[in-house]
C-alpha positions in Angstrom: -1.4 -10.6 14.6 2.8 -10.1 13.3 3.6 -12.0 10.0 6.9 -12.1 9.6 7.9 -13.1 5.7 6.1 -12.3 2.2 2.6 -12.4 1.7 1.2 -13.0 -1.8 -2.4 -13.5 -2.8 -4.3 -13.5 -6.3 -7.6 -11.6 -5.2 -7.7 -9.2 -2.7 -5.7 -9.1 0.8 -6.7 -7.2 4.0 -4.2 -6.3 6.4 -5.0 -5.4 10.0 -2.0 -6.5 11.9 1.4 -6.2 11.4 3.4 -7.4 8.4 7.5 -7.2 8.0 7.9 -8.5 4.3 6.5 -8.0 0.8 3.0 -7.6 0.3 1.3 -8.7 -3.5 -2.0 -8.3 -3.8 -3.0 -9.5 -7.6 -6.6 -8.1 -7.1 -6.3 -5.5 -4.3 -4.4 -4.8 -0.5 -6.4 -3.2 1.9 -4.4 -1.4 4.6 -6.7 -1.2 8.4 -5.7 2.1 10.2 -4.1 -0.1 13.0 -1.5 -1.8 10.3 1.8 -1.7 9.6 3.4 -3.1 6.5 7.2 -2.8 6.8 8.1 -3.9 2.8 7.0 -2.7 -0.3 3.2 -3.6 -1.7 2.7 -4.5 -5.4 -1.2 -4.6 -6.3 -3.7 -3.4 -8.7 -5.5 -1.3 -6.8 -4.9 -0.6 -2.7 -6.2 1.4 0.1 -4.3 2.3 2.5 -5.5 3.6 6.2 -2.4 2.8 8.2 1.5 3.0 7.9 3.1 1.5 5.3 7.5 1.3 5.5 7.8 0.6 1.8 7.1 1.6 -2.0 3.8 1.1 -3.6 3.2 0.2 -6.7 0.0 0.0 -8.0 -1.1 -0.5 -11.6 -4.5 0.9 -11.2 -5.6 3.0 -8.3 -4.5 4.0 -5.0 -6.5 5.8 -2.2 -4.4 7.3 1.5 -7.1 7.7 3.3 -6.9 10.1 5.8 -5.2 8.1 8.8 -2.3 6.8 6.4 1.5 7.0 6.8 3.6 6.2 3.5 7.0 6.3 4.2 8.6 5.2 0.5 8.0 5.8 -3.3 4.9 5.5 -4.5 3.9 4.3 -8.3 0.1 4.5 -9.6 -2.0 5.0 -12.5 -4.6 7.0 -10.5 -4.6 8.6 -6.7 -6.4 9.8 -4.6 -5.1 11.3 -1.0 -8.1 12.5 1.5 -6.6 15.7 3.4 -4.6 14.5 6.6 -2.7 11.5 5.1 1.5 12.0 5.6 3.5 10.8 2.7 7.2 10.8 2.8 8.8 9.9 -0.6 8.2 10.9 -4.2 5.1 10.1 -6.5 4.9 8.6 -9.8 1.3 8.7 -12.4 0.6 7.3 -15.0 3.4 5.1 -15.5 3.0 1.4 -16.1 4.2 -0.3 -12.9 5.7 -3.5 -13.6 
């Protein structure tokens, strides 16, 4: 499944498919290993097993499991990155994203 266009929820979001806009997740994103985000992905916490084209910014914690791709700048209170995950832009802690 493609969505092209912005995707905003105010609990948790799962992405498996394909996505080419903003994603806002107020509780949580959840990024499948087969996933593509191409925009930036505002939540407070996220998990991220696929690719995403975009800057994170998350006000609590992020995990890049070991299958993720980040290609973009990345915000977060807290992160954790499992060996194996490819990130390609800078990292920001313990700021407050807005």
């Amino acid at each position: 499944m493609a969505v092209v266009g912005d995707c905003k929820v105010e609990g948790t979001i799962h992405i498996k498919g394909n996505v080419e806009g903003n994603v806002k997740g107020g509780a949580a994103v959840v990024v499948g290993e087969n996933a593509l985000i191409r925009g930036s992905v505002r939540a407070e916490e996220a998990v991220v097993s696929g690719r995403v084209e975009g800057n994170l910014t998350i006000s609590a914690r992020l995990t890049l499991r070991a299958s993720s791709s980040v290609e973009g700048d990345i915000d977060a209170q807290a992160i954790t990155i499992e060996k194996g995950a490819v990130i390609n832009g800078t990292i920001e802690m313990g700021s407050k994203p807005q």
